[in-house]
N, CA, C and O of each residue as an XYZ file, in Angstrom:
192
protein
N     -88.681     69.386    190.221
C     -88.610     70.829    190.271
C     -89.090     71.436    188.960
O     -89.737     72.479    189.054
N     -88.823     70.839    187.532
C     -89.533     71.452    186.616
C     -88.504     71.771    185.530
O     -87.400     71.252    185.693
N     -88.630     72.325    184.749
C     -88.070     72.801    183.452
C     -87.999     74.173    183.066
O     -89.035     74.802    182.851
N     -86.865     74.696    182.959
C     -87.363     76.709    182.565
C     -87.855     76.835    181.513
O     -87.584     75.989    180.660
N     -88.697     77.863    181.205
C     -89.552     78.101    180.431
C     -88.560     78.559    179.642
O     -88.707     77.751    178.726
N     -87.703     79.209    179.314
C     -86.385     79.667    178.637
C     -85.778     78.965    177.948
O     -86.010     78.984    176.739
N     -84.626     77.961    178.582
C     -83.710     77.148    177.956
C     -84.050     75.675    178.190
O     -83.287     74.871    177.654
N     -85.338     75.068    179.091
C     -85.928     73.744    179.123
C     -84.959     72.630    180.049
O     -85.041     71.418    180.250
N     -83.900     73.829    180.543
C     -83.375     72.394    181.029
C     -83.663     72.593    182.888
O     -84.118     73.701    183.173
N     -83.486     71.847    183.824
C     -83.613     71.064    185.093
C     -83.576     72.500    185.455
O     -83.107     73.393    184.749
N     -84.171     72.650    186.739
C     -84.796     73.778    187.821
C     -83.546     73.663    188.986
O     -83.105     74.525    189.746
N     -83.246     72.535    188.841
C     -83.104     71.886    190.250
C     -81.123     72.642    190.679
O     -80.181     72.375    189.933
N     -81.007     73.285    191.612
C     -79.749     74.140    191.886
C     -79.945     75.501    191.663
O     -79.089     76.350    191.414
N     -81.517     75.670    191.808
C     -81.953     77.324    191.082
C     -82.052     77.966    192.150
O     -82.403     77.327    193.142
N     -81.830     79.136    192.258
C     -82.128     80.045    193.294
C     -83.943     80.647    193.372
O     -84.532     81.388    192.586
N     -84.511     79.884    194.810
C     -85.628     79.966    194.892
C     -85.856     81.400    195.698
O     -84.935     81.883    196.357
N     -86.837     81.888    195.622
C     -86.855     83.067    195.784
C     -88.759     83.378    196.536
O     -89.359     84.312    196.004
N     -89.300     82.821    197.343
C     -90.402     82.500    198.227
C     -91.158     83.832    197.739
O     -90.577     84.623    196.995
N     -92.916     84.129    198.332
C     -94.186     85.002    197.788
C     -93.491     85.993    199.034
O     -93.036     85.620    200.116
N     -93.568     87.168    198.561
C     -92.988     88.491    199.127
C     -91.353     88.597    199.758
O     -90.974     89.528    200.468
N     -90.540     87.496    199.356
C     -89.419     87.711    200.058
C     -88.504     89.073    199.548
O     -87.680     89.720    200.196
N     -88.934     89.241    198.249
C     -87.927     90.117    197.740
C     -88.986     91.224    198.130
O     -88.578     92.258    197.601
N     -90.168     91.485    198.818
C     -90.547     92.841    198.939
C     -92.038     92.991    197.966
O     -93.002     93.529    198.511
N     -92.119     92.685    197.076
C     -92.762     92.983    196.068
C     -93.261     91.983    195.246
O     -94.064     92.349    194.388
N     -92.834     90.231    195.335
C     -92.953     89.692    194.697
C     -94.341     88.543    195.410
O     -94.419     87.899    196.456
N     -95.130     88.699    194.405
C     -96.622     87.872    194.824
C     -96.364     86.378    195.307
O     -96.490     85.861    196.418
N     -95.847     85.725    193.739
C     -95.707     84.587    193.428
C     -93.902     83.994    193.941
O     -92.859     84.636    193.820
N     -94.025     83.066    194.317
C     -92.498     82.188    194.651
C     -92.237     82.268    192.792
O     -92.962     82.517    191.829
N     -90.766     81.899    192.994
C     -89.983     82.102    191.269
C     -88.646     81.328    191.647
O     -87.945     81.126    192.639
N     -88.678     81.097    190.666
C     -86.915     80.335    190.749
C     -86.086     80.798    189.597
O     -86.626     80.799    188.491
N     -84.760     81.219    189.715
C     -84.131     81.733    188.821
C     -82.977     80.982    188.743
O     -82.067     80.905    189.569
N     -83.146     80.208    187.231
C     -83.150     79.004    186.222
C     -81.232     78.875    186.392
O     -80.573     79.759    185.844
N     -80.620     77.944    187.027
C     -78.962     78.033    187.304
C     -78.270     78.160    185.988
O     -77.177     78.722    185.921
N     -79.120     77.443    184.485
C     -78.305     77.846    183.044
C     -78.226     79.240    182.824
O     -77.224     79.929    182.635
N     -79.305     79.532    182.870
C     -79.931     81.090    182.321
C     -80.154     82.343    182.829
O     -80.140     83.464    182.320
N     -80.346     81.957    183.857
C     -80.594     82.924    184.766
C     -82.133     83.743    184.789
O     -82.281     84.857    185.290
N     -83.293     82.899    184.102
C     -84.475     83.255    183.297
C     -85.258     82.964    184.666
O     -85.259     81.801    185.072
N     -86.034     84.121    185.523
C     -86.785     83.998    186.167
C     -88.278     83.251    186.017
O     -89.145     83.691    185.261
N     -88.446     82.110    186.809
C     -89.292     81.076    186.259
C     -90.536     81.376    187.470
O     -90.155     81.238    188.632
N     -91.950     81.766    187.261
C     -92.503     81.901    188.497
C     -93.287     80.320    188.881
O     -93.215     79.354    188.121
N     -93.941     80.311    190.054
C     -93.957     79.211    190.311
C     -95.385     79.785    191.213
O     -95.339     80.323    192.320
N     -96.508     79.530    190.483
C     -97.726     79.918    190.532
C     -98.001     79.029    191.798
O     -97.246     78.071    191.971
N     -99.322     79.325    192.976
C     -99.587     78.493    193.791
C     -98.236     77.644    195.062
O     -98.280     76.842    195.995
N     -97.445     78.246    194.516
C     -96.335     77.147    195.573
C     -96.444     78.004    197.170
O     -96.783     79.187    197.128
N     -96.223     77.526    198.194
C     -96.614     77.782    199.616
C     -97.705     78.488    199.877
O     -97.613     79.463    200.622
N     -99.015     78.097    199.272
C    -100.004     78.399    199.536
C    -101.212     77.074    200.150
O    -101.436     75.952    199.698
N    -101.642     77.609    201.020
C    -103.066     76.558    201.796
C    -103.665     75.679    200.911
O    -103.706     76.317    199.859
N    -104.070     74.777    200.751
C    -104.767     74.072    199.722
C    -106.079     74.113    200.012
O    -106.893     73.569    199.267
């Protein structure tokens, strides 16, 4: 899952957040379970 760009530690228990679910948002993001540091997540559920 990755590392937050914030505090560096594990992704993994983060609240994922998918491309337009919140309305407005382009890119999928995960918001980091230490920090709460919204992490975006460029390319994820897109066609290859």
């Amino acid at each position: 899952m990755g590392e937050c760009i914030n505090c560096q530690q594990s992704l993994s228990g983060g609240d994922l957040t998918v491309p337009w679910e919140d309305g407005d948002n382009k890119y999928a993001y995960i918001i980091c379970p230490h920090c709460r540091c919204k992490n975006t997540l460029y390319g994820f559920g897109e066609d290859d």
